[in-house]
N, C-alpha and C positions, 0 to 999 in steps of 0.2 A: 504493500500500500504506500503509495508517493503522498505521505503526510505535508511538504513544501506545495503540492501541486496544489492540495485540496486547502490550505492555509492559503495560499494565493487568490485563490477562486472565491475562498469567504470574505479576503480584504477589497474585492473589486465587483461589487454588486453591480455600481454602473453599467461595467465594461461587459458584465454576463445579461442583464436586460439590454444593452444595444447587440451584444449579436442577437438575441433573441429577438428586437423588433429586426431585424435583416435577414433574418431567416423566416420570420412573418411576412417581410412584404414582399419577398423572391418567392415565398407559395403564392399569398396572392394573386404577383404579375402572373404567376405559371397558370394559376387556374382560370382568369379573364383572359389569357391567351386559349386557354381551353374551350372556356365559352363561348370568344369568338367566331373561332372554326365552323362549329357545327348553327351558329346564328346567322353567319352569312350565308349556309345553305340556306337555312329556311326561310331569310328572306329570299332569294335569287328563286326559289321556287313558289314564294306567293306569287310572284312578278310573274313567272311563265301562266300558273293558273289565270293572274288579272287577265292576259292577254286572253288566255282560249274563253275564259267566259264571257268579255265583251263582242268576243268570233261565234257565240253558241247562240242558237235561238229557244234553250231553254227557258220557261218560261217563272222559272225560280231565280234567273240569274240575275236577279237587281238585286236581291238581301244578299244574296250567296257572295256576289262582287264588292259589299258594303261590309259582311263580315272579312274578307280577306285585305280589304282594304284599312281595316282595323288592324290585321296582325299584321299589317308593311309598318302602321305607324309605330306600332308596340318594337318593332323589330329596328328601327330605325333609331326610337328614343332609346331603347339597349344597347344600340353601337355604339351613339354616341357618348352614353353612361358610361363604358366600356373604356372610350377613347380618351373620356376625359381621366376614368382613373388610372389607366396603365401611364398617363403622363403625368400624374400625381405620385405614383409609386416611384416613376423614375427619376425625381430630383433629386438623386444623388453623385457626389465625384464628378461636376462637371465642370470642365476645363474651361479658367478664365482670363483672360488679356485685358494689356492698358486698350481703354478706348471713353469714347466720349459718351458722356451721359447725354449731354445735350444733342449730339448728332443722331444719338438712338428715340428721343423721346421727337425731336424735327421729323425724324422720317414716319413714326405713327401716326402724327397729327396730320402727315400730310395725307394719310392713307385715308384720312375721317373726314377732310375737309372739304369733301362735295356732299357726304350724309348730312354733316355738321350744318353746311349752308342749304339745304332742301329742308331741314328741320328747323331752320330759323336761330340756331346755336350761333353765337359767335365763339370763336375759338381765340383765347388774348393770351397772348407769348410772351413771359418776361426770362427770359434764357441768360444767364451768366456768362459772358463771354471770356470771362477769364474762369471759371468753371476748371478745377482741374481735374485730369482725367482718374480711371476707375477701374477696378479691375473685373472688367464685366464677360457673359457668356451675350453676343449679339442677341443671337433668334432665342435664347430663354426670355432675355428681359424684354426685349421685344414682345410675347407673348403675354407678359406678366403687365405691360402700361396698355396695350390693346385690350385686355381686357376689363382692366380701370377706366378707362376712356369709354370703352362699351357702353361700359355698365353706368355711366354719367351722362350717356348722348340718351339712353334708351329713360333714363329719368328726368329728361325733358323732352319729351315728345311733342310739345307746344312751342319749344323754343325758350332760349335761357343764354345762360354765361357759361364757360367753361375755362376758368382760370390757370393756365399753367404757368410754376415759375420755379427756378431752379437757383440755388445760393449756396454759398459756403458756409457750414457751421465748425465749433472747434472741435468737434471728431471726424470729421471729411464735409461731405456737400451731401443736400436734400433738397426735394421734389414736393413742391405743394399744390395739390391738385384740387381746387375750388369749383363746385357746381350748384346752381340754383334752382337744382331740380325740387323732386319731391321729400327729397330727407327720408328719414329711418326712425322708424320709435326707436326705443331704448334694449330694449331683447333685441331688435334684428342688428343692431350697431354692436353688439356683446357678442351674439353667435354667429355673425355670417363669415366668418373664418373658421367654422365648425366643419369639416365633413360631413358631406349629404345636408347640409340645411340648406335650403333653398324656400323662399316669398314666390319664387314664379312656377308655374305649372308644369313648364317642359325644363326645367331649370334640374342638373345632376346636382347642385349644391358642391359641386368642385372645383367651380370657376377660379373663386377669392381664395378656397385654401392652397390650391396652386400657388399661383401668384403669392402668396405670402411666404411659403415653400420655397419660390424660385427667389426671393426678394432675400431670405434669413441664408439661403444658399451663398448670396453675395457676399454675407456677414451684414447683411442692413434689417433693418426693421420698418414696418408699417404698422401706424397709428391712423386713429378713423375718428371722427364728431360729427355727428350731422344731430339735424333736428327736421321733426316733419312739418313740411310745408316751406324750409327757408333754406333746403339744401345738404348738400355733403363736405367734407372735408379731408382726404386723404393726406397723408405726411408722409415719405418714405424718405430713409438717411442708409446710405452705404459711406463703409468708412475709407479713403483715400489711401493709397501705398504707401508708406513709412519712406521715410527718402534715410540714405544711407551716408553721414559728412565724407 
């Protein structure tokens, strides 16, 4: 009996529940890979039935084609359930380089900024040009302000402000993202970094914990305030590369 081995393993509780969540969420991804496979069968074969029942002259085939059209949609909001969590399980070890905050959060906005103007949003840039750089994953954080941004366009659907502004504080630089949507009661501004909560109907509730996922992945942090009826308040802080004399 290795008495050192098992004295080790009693002084490092931490270190035995984090392998234990990574050998949790390595079955996880394994089993929504599992899922997958045989889900995309059974949508790709509702889709063949859609087609022959709209080609039949049955005369059952209006309900028949309304139930199967039922299990495309059930089938669809599961992939996408699917897709959002295998990319929730996968924020881990990802590789990240100097680069600019500001030319990452420039090129999202510009991706919003014909929705943004058909919804009546003004989009107002106050960007740091002496900003300095961060050691970021592109297309992670990219996925992580798209979805912030979304989710700010989509709570004002009448039209509003959407304030971004970017500044140095004394632990590196932060992201202040201002909207004059609908706001949040007080539970949905507490849990909606909770896995699986979700306010919206077809919503996986894994939007925001990503994005918070891929933001603490940076070593940054995100802070929320809103209030209902006068808007949102997003703060996100990553901390800048230690310069070396």
């Amino acid at each position: 009996m290795n008495t050192d081995q098992d004295e080790s393993l009693a002084q490092d509780p931490q270190g035995d529940l984090l392998r234990q969540y990574h050998e949790l969420a390595e079955l996880a991804g394994s089993l929504a890979h599992e899922i997958k496979n045989p889900l995309s069968v059974i949508h790709m074969n509702a889709d063949l039935l859609s087609e022959e029942l709209h080609e039949s002259q049955w005369p059952g085939k209006r309900r028949a084609i309304s139930k199967v059209d039922m299990i495309k949609q059930q089938c669809h909001r599961m992939e996408n359930l699917l897709r959002d969590f295998l990319r929730f399980a996968r924020m881990q070890d990802m590789e990240l380089t100097l680069g600019s905050l500001n030319e990452q959060l420039a090129s999202v906005l510009n991706l919003f900024q014909a929705q943004a103007d058909k919804q009546g949003v003004r989009l107002e840039r106050f960007l740091d040009s002496n900003l300095p750089n961060i050691r970021l994953n592109g297309s992670s954080l990219q996925a992580a302000l798209i979805n912030l941004v979304k989710n700010s366009l989509e709570a004002m659907p009448d039209g509003g402000e959407l304030l971004i502004r970017t500044y140095v504080i004394p632990s590196g630089v932060a992201i202040d993202m201002i909207d004059t949507g609908c706001g949040m009661d007080e539970t949905t501004a507490m849990r909606m970094f909770e896995p699986f909560y979700s306010t919206k109907p077809e919503g996986s509730g894994l939007g925001l914990p990503t994005t918070r996922k891929i933001i603490e992945a940076h070593g940054g942090r995100i802070r929320v305030q809103s209030e209902v009826g006068r808007g949102t308040k997003f703060v996100l802080e990553f901390p800048t590369p230690v310069r070396i004399a």
